[in-house]
C-alpha positions as CSV (number, residue, x, y, z in Angstrom):
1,X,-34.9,-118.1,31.2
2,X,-36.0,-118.6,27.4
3,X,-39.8,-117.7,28.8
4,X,-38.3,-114.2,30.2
5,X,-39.6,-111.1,27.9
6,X,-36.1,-109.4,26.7
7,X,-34.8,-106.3,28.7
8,X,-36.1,-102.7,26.8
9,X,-33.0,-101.3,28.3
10,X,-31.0,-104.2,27.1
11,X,-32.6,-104.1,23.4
12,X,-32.1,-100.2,22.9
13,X,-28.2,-100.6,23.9
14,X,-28.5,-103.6,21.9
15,X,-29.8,-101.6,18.9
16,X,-27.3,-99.1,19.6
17,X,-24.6,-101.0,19.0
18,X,-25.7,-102.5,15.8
19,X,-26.2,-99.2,14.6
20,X,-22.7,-98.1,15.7
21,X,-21.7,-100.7,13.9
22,X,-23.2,-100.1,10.5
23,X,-22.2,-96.6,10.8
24,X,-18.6,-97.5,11.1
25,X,-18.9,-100.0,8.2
26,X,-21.0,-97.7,6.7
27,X,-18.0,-94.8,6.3
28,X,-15.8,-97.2,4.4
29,X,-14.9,-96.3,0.5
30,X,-17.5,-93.9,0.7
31,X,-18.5,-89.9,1.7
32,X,-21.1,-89.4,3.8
33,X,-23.3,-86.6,2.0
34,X,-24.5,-83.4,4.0
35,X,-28.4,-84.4,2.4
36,X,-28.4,-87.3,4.7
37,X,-28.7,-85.5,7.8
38,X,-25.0,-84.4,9.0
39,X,-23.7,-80.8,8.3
40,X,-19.5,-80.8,8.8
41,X,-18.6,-78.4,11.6
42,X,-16.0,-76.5,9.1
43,X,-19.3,-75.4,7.2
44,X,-20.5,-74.1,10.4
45,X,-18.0,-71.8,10.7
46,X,-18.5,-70.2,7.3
47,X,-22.0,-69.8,7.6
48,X,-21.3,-68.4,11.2
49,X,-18.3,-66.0,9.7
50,X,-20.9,-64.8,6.8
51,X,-23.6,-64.0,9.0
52,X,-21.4,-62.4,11.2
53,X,-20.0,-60.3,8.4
54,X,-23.4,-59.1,7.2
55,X,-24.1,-58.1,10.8
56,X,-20.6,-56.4,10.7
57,X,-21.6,-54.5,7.7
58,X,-25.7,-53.7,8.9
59,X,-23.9,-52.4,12.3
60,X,-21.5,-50.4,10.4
61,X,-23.8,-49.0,8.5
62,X,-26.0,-48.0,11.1
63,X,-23.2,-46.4,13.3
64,X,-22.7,-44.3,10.0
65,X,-26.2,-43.3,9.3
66,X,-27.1,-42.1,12.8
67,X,-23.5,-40.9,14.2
68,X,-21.2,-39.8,11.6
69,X,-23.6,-38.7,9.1
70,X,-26.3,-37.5,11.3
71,X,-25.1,-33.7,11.5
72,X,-24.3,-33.4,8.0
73,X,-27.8,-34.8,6.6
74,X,-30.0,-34.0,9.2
75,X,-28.5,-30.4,7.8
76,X,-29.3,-31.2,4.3
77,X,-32.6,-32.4,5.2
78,X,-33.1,-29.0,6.9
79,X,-31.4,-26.9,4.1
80,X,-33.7,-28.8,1.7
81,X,-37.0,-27.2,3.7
82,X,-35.4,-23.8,4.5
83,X,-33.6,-20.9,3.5
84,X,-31.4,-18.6,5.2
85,X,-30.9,-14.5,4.8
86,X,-29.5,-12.1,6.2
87,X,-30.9,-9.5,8.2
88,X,-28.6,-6.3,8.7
89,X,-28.4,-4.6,12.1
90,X,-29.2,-1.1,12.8
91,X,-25.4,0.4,12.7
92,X,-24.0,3.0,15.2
93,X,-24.7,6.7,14.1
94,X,-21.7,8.9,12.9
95,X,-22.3,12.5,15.0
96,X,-20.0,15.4,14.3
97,X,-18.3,17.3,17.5
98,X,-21.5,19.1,18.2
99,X,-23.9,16.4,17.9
100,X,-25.2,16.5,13.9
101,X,-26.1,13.7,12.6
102,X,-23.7,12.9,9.6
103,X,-24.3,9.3,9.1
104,X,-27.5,6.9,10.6
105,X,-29.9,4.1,10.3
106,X,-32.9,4.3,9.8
107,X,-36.4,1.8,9.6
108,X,-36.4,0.4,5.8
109,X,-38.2,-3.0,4.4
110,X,-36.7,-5.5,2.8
111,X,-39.0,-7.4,0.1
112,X,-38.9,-10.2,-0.9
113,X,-40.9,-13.4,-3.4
114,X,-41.3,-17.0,-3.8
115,X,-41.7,-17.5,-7.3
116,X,-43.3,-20.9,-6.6
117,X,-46.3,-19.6,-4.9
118,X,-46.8,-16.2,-7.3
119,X,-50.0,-17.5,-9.5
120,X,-49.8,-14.2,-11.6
121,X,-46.3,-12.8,-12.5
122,X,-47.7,-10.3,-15.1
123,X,-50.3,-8.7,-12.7
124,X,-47.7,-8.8,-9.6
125,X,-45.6,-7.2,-11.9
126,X,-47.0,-4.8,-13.0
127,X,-48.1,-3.8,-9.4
128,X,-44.5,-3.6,-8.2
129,X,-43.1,-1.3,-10.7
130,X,-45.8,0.8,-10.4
131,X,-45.3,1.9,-6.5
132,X,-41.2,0.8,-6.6
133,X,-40.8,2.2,-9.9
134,X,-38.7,0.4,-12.4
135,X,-39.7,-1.6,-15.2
136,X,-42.4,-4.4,-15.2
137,X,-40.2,-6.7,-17.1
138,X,-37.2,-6.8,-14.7
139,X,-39.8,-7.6,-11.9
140,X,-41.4,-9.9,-13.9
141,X,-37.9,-11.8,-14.7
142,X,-37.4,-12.3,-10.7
143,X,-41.1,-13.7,-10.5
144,X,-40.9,-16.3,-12.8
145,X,-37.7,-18.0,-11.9
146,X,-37.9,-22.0,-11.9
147,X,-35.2,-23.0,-9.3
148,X,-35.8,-20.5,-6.3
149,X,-38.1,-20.4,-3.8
150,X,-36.5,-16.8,-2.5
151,X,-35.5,-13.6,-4.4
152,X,-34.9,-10.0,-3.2
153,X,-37.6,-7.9,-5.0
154,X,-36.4,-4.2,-3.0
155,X,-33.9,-4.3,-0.5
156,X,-34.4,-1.8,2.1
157,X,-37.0,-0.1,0.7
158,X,-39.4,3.3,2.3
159,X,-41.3,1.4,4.8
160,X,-44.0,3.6,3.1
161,X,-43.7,2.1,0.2
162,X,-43.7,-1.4,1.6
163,X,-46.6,-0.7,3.1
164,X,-48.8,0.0,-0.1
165,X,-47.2,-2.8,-1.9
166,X,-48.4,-5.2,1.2
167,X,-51.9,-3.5,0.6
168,X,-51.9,-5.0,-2.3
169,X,-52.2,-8.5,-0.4
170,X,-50.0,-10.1,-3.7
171,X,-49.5,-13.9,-3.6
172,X,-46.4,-14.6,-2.6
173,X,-44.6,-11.6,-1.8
174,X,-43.4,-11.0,2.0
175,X,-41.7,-8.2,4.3
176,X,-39.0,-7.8,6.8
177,X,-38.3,-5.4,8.8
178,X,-34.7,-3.9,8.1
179,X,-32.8,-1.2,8.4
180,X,-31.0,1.3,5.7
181,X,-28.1,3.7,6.0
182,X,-28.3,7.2,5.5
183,X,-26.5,10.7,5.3
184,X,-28.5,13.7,6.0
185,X,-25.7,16.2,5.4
186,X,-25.5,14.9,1.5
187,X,-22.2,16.0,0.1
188,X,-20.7,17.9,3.6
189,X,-17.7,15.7,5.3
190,X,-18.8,12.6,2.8
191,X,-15.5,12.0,1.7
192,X,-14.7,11.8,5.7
193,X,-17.8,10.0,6.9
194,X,-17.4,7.1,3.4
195,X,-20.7,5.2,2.7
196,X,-22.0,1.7,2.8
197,X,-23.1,-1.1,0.5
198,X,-26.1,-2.0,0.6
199,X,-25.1,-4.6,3.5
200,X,-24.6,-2.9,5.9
201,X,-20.6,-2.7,5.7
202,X,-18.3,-0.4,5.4
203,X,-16.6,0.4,2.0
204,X,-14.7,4.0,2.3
205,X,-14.2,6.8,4.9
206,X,-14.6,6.5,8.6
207,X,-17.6,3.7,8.4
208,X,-14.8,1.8,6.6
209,X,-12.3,2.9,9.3
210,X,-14.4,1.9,12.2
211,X,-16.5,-0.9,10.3
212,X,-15.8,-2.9,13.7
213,X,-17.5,-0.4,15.8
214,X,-20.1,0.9,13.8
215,X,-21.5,-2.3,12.2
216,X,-22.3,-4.7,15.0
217,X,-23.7,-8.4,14.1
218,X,-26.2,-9.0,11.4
219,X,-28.9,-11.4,12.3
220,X,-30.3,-14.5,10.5
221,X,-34.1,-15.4,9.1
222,X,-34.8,-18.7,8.2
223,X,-38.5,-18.8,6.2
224,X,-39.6,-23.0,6.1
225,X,-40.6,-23.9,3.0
226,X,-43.4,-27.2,2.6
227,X,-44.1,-29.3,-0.1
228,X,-43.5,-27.6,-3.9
229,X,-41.3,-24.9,-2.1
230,X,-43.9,-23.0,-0.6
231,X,-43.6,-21.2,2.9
232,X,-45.3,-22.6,5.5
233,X,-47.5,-19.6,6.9
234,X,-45.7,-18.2,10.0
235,X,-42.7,-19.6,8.8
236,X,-40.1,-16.6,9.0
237,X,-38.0,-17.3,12.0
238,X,-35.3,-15.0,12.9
239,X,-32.2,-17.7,13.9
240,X,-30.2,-15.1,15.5
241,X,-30.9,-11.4,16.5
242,X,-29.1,-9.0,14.9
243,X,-26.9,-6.9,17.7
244,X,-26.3,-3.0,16.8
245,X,-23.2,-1.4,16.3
246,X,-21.4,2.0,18.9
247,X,-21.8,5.2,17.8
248,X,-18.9,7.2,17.0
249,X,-18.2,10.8,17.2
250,X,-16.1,13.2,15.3
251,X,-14.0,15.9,15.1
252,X,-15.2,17.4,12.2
253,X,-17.4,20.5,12.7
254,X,-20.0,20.6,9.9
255,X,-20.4,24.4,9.2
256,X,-16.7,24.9,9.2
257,X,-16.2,21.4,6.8
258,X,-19.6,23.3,4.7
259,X,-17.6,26.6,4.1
260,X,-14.2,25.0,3.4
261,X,-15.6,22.7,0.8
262,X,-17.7,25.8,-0.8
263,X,-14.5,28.0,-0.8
264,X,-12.0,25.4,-2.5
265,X,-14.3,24.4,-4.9
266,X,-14.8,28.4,-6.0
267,X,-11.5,29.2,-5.8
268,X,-10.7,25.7,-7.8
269,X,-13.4,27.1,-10.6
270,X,-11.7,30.2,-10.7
271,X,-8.4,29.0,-11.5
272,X,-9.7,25.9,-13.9
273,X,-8.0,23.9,-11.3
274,X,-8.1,20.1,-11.9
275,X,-8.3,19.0,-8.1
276,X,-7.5,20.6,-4.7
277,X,-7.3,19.9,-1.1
278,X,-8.0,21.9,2.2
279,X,-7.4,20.8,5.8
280,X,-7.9,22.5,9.0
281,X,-6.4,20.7,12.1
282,X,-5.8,21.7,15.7
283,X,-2.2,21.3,16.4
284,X,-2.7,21.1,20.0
285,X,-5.4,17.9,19.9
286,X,-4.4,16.8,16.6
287,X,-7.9,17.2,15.9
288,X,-9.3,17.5,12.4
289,X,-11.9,19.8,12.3
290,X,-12.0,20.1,8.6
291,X,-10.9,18.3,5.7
292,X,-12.0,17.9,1.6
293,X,-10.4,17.0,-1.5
294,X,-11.9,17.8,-5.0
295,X,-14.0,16.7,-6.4
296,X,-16.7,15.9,-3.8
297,X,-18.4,13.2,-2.6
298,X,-22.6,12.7,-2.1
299,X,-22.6,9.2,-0.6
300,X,-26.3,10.2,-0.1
301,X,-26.5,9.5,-4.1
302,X,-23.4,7.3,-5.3
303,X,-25.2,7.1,-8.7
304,X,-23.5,10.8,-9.6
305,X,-20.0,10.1,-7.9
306,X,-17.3,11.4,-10.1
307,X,-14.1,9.1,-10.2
308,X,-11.8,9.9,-7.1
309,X,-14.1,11.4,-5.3
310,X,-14.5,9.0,-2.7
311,X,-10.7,9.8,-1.6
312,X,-9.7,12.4,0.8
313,X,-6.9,13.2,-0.6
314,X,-5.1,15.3,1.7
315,X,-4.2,11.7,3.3
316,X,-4.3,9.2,0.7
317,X,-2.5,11.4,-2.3
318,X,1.4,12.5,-1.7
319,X,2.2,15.3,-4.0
320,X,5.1,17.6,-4.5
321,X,4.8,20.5,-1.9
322,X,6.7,23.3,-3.7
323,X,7.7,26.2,-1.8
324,X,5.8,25.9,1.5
325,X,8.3,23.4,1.9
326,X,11.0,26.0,2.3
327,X,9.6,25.9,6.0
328,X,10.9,22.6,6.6
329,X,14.7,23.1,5.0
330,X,14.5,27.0,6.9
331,X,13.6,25.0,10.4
332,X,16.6,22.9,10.0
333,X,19.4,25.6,9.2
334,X,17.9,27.8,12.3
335,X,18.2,24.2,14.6
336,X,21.8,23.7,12.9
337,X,22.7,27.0,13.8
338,X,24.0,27.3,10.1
339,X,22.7,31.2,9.8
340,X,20.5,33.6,11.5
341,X,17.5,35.6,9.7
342,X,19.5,38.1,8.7
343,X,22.5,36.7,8.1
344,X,23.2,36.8,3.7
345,X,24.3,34.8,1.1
346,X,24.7,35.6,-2.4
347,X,22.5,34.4,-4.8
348,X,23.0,34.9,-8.7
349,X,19.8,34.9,-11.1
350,X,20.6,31.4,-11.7
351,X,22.9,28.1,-10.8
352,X,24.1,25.4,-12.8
353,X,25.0,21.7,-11.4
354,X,25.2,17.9,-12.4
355,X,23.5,19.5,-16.1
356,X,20.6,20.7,-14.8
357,X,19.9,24.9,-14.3
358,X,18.1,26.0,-10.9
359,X,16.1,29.7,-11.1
360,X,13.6,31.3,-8.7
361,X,10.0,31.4,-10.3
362,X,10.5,35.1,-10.8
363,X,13.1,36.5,-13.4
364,X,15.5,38.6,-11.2
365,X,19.1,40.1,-11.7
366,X,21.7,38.9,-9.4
367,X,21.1,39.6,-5.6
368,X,22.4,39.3,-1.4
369,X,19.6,38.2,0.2
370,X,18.9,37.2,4.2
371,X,17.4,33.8,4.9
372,X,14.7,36.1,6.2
373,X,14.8,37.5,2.6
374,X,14.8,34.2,1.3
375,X,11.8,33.1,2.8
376,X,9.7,36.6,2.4
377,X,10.6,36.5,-1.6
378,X,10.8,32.8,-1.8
379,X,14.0,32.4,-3.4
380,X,14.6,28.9,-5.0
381,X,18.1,29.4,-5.4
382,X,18.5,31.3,-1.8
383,X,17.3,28.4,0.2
384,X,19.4,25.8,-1.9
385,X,22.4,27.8,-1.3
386,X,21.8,28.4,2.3
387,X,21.2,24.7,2.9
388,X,24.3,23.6,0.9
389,X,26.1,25.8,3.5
390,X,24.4,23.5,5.9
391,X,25.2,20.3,4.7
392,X,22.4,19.0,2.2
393,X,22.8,15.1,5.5
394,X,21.5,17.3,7.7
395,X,18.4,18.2,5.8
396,X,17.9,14.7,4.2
397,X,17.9,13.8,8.8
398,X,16.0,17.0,9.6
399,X,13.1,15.9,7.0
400,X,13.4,12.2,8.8
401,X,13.5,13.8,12.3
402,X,10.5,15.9,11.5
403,X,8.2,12.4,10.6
404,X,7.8,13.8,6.7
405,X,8.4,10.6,5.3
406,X,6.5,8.6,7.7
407,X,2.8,8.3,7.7
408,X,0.8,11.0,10.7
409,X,-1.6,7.8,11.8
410,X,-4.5,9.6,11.3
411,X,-7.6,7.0,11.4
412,X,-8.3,7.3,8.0
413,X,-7.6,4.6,5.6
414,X,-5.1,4.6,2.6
415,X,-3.0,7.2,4.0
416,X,0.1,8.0,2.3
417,X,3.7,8.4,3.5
418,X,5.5,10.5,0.9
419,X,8.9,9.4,-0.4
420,X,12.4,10.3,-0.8
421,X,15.4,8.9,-1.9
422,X,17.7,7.4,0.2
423,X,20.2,10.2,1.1
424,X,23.4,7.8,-1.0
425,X,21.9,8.3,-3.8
426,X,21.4,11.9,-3.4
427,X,23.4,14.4,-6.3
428,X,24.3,17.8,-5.6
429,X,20.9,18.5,-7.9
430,X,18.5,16.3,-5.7
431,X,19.7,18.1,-2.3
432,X,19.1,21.7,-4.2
433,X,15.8,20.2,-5.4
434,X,14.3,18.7,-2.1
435,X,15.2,22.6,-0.5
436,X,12.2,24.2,-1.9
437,X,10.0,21.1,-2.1
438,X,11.0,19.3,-5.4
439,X,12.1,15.7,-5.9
440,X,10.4,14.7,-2.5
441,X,6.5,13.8,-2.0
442,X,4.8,14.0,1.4
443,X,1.1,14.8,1.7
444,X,-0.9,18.0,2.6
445,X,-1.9,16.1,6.2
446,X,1.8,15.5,7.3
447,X,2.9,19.3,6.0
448,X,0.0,20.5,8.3
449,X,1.3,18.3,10.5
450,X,4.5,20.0,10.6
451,X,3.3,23.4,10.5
452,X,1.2,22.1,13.9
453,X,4.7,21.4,15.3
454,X,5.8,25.1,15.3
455,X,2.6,26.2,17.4
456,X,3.0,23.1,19.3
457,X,6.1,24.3,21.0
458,X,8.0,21.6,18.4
459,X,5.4,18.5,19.7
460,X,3.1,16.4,16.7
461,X,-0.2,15.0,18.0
462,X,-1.4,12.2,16.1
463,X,-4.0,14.1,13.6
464,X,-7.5,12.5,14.2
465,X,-11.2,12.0,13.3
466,X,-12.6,10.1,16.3
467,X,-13.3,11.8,19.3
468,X,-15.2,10.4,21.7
469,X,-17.6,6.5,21.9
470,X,-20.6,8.3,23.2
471,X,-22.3,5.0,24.3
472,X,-19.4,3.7,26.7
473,X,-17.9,7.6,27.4
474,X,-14.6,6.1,25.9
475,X,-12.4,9.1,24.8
476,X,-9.1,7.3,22.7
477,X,-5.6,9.0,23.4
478,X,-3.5,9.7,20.9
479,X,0.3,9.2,20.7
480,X,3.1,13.0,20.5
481,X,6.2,13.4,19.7
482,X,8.9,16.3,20.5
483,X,10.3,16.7,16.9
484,X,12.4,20.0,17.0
485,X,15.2,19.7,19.8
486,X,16.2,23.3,19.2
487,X,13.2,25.2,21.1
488,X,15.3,28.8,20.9
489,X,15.0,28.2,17.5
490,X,10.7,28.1,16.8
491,X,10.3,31.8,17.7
492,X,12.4,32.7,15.2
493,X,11.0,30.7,12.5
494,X,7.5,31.7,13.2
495,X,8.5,35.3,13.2
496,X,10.0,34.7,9.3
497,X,6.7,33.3,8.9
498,X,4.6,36.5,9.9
499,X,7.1,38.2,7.9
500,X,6.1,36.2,4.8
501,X,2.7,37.1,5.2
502,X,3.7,41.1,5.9
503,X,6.1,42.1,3.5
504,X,6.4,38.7,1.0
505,X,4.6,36.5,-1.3
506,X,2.0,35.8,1.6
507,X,0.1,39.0,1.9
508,X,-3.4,38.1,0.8
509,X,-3.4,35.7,3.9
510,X,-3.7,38.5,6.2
511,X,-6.6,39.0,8.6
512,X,-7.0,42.5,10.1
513,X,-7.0,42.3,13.2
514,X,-4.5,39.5,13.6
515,X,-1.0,37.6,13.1
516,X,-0.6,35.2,10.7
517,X,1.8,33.2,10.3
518,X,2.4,31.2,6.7
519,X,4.3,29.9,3.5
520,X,3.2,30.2,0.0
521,X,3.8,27.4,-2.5
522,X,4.0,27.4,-6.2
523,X,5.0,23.7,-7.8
524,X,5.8,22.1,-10.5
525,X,4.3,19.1,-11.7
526,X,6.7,15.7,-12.8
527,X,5.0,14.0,-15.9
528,X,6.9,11.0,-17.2
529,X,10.0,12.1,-15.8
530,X,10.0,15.8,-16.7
531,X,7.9,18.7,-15.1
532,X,5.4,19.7,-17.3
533,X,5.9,23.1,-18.7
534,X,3.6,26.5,-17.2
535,X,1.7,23.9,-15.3
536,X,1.6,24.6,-11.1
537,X,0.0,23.1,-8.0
538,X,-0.7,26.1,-5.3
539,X,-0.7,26.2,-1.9
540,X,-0.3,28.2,1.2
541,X,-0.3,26.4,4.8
542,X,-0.1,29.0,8.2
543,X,-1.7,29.7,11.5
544,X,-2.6,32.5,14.3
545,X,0.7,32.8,16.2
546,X,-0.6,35.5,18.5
547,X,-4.3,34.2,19.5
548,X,-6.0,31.6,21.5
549,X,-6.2,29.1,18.6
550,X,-3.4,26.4,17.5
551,X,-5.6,26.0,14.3
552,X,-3.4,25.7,11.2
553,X,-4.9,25.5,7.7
554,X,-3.6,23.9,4.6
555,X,-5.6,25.3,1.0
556,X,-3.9,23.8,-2.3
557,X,-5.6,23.7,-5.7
558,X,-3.8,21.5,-8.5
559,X,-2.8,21.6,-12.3
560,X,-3.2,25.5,-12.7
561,X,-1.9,27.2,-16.0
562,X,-0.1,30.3,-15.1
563,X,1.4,31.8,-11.4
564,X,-1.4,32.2,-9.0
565,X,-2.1,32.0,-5.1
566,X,-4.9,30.6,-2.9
567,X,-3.9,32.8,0.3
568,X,-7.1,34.8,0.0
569,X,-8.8,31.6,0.6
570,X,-7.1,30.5,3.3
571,X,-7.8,34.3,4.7
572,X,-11.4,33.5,3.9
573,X,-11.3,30.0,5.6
574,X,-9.5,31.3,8.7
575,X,-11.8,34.6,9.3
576,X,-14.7,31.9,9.4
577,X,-12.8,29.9,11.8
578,X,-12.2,33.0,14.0
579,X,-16.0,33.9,14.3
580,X,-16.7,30.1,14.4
581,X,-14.8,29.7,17.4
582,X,-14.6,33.2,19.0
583,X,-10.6,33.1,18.6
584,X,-9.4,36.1,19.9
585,X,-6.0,37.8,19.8
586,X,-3.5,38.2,22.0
């Protein structure tokens, strides 16, 4: 046996013990370092955990950069190689009834620089303003700014002009096509039609009004920009199309709104008149066919407008009517019942109440007068007496009933409503005041509006501008209203009327040839609390009772020194109507 080699197998489980066995005694009173060959398995963990971590952190990271921040920057990144313009659209033309253009858009250029890429300022310059006009330094300013690569130089400019200017083949400056608003009728209805900024939206009149309809979408340009700034050549992208506005037309005829604006301003000059206002209306449409306030408005050339003058004032401006008021508190008495036309009433040269001392505008002695009387002579103290006998409730619900303290809806913005105070706080003065159009505002659209009521057969249309969509063939309808219960009772009134015009304060509103039917008004005008002394606002409203027309006119001039009347140019206005529209009589 001792000649036998030893067993391998035997010798490496022999070795394997002996080295178990100095391992074991190896471990006593001693710790085994991590340098000799052996890492713990609780370090594992914490390297595992940290690594893990880190990945954590990369992953988040990533999921950030690409998902949640990807829009944002990969917009910034864009932003940082672009920029973005508008482009207006070509906006809906503005016709009057008969098809005259009173508001369009026509092909302008828009021009524009990078200041980056312009090598010579001074000479570009100098080149602008000399086929733009204006002044080399202000050109010059826009060419030489540091931290823009995109400045206007002429918005909307004559594509003629744009044209020599690109002749010029100057470094840096670039064209768009675009689009500019214009009014060929200059001043005629441009109170009515408003105007435009320069983009493109409304700011007063009907392209305010119908801004929805009109305007349409602008579009977008983007130009890409490369290193430095500078537009890459062919850059100039339009993002989105621009999408053109409806036209619209209106009511207004143009050669009747041409000699209504001429006659009030005349008869305004002759009187040294501050202001004035003139509307004609159709009572049976409700359509406006002519309307103006002074002082006029070019929107052709905004540079010369005078303060106010974008206003039509006959909507947006309640005033005191004065005597053509009268109407209104004579309407209700005849619907009450309370007295017939030639039913009297005494009326003394003057009444006294609550302090205050009531007179007609006319020094007279003591008299009887009818209500026909009343209204012919325009007796201040006759109608305040008449509608005392009445009951001053039934006036303050006749004026409600009669929508004079609530606004016509006409589709023109910043119209007024008038005001009143409520009927408890009403004095025996207020209700004598408010009779003959005192102590009560309304505006010269809802009197005519009234007035229309009477040749209505007692029904209010809506007044209105917009007639017709012309694109679509849309025609809007507009709301009425039955306001005077009493129908017996409009003849009669309108017959007073004619009376006024025949034997009273009206008779310069008469047109041979025809009936007219009408109220003269003389005002007075509240200044800090008291009227101001021999200071009036005139005015005179009517129609043609007997003829194929349900036309009424309104004509008022305001802040005159001294009695005066405007009938004669309502006569004038009204004749012009009549050959206008071959109104005939019946």
């Amino acid at each position: 046996m001792a000649g036998r080699p030893e067993s391998p197998r035997r010798k490496q489980s022999a070795h394997a013990h002996t080295s178990n066995q100095e391992n074991r005694s190896s471990h006593k009173g001693r710790f085994f370092p991590a340098s000799e060959g052996v890492v713990p398995s609780g370090r594992i963990s914490v390297v595992f955990i940290f690594f893990l971590v880190v990945a954590l952190i990369f992953f988040g990271r990533l999921i950030y950069v690409q998902v949640i921040k990807a829009d944002e920057w990969s917009a910034e990144a864009e932003e940082s190689r672009t920029v973005n313009f508008p482009v207006n659209q070509r906006r809906g033309t503005i016709y009057d009834r008969n098809g005259t253009v009173l508001a369009t858009s026509v092909d302008a250029t828009t021009i524009y620089a990078n200041p980056a890429e312009v090598t010579d300022p001074s000479s570009t310059a100098t080149v602008l303003a000399s086929v733009l006009g204006g002044e080399k330094k202000d050109y010059e300013a826009l060419l030489t700014q540091d931290k823009t690569t995109f400045v206007y130089i002429k918005r909307q400019a004559d594509v003629e002009l744009a044209e020599e200017v690109e002749s010029w083949d100057l470094k840096g400056i670039y064209f768009i096509a675009d689009t500019r608003r214009e009014y060929p009728c200059g001043r005629i209805a441009g109170q009515i039609v408003g105007y435009c900024n320069v983009d493109g939206e409304g700011i007063t009149g009907l392209e305010l009004q119908y801004d929805d309809i009109l305007s349409g979408t602008p579009g977008v340009y983007t130009a890409e920009r490369g290193e430095n700034g500078i537009p890459i050549p062919g850059g100039l992208i339009e993002e989105e199309p621009a999408v053109d506005g409806q036209d619209i037309m209106i009511s207004i005829d143009i050669e009747l709104q041409d000699y209504v604006e001429t006659a009030l301003e005349e008869r305004a000059d002759e009187l040294d008149a501050e202001g004035g206002s003139a509307v004609v209306m159709d009572a049976g449409t409700g359509e406006i066919l002519a309307a103006a306030s002074l002082p006029l408005l070019d929107p052709s050339d905004m540079s010369k407008a005078e303060v106010s003058a974008d206003q039509l004032k006959a909507v947006t401006q309640a005033f005191e009517p004065g005597s053509i008021f009268k109407t209104v508190s004579t309407m209700a008495i005849l619907e009450h019942e309370t007295m017939t036309p030639d039913d009297t009433i005494f009326c003394p040269s003057e009444i006294e109440t609550d302090g205050y001392t009531i007179s007609d505008a006319h020094e007279r002695e003591d008299a009887t007068y009818s209500l026909r009387q009343i209204l012919d002579q325009s007796s201040n103290i006759g109608i305040s007496l008449a509608t005392e006998k009445m009951g001053f409730e039934e006036l303050y619900d006749s004026i409600i009933t009669y929508n004079l303290q609530e606004s016509t809806g006409v589709d023109y913005p910043g119209e007024s409503s008038g005001s009143m105070q409520p009927f408890e706080n009403w004095a025996r003065i207020v209700g004598y005041n408010v009779s003959f159009g005192q102590g009560i505002t309304c505006t010269p659209l809802q009197m005519v509006r009234f007035y229309g009521a009477l040749i209505n057969d007692g029904v209010q249309v809506t007044p209105h501008f917009l007639i017709s969509l012309p694109q679509t063939g849309e025609t809007p309808e507009y709301d009425t209203e039955d306001v005077i219960e009493n129908k017996d009772a409009i003849p009669t009134m309108i017959d007073m009327l004619t009376t006024v015009v025949e034997d009273g304060t009206g008779e310069d509103a008469a047109i041979k040839g025809y009936t007219v039917a009408g109220k003269t008004g003389t005002a007075e005008i509240a200044e800090g609390g008291v009227y101001k002394e021999g200071v009036y606002n005139l005015d005179f409203v009517g129609f043609l009772p007997d003829s194929s027309s349900q036309l009424v006119c309104f004509v008022g001039v305001n802040e005159v020194y001294g009695m005066d009347t405007v009938t004669s140019t309502f006569s004038d206005i009204m004749s012009t109507a009549i050959d206008r529209f071959k109104i005939s009589s019946n």
